[in-house]
Structure formats: structure tokens, C-alpha cells
N, C-alpha and C positions, 0 to 999 in steps of 0.2 A: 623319586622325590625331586632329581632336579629339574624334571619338565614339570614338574607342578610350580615349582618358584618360578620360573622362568616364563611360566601362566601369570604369575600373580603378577609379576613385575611387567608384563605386558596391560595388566587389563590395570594396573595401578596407571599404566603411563597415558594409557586408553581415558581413563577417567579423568585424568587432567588435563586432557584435551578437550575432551566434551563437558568440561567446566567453564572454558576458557572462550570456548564456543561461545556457550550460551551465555556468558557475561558481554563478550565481541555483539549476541543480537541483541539481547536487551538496549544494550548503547543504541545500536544503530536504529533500534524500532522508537527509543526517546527521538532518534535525532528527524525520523523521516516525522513523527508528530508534529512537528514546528516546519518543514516544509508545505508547500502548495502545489495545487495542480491549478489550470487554469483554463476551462473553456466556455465556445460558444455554443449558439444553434443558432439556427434560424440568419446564419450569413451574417453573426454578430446582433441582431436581434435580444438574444438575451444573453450574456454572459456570467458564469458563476466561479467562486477563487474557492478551491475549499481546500481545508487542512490534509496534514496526513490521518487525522484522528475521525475523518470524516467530518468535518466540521464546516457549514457553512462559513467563510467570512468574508463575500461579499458576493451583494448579485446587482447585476444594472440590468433595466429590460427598457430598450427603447420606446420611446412613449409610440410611436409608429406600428411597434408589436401590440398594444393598447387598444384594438377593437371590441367595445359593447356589443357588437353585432357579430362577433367570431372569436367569442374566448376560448372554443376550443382547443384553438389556435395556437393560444398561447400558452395554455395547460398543456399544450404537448409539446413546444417548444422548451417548458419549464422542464417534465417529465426525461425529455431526451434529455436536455444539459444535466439534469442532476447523475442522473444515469451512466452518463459519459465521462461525468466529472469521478462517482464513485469507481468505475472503472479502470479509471488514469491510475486511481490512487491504491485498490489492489496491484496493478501492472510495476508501479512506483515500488512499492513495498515484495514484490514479489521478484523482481530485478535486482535490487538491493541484495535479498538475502539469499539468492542466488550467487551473490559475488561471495560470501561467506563460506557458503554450503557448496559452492560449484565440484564437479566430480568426490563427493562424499557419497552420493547414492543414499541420503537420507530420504525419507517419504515425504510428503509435500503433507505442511502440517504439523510438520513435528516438534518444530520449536515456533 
């Protein structure tokens, strides 16, 4: 019976860490919501700011990027930046919760 208490009192202590956890990421995944990442393409050609929530909030594209005769151009300049930009913003968020979880040997995903 005492290696069962001596269970319980572990996996009770166990559980108040992994409460405490998951209260530490909730915090931190509000707090990366209100941060930005910020890039360009195209040599600054287009630029785009976007949230942690993935959220556009701002894009400038040089009137220069602006050719009727090569919009491709600029569809894949647009493509690349947003792409780059959502990438930042997993790398952001995934860095973060890293500092959290660092040697826990949780699975990626799990909170």
C-alpha cells in the first residue's frame, strides 16, 4: 500500500505541473497573438506585417512591382511573402513553446 500512495502522490504532483504548464502556454500563445513578424520579397518590392494569429496587418507593394504586362510577377512575389511570412509566424510560435516544454520530451502538438 505504500508504493501505491507514494504513486498517487507522485502523479498528484505530476498533475499540477501539467496544469501549470498548460496555463504558462495558453498565456504565452495570447501573448505571441499580438506580436508580428515582418517581411519582404522581391528585394522589398512587396512587404507584408502579419500577426501572430496569422493575420494580415499590413502589406505595401511598390508601385514599380505594379506591371499590367507581368502580373505574374507579382502574384508570386505576393505568394512568396505571404508564405514566408506564415512561416516566420509557426518558427515564432514554435520557439516560444519550446522555451516552455524545452527537455520535457513532449510530442510536438500537444498542447
Amino acid at each position: 500500500m505504500a508504493n501505491m500512495f507514494g504513486g498517487n502522490m507522485n502523479m498528484n504532483g505530476m498533475m499540477k505541473k501539467v496544469q501549470k504548464l498548460q496555463k504558462q502556454m495558453t498565456q504565452m500563445q495570447e501573448d505571441l497573438k499580438k506580436r508580428t513578424v515582418e517581411v519582404t520579397a522581391g528585394g522589398g518590392a512587396v512587404k507584408i506585417v502579419m500577426s501572430g494569429e496569422k493575420e494580415v496587418k499590413d502589406l505595401k507593394i511598390d508601385p514599380a512591382a505594379v506591371d499590367p504586362e507581368d502580373v505574374e510577377m507579382l502574384q508570386d512575389l505576393l505568394s512568396a511573402a505571404f508564405n514566408e511570412a506564415t512561416k516566420k509566424v509557426d518558427e515564432m510560435m514554435a520557439n516560444e513553446m519550446g522555451k516552455l516544454t524545452g527537455g520535457m520530451g513532449l510530442p510536438p502538438g500537444l498542447f
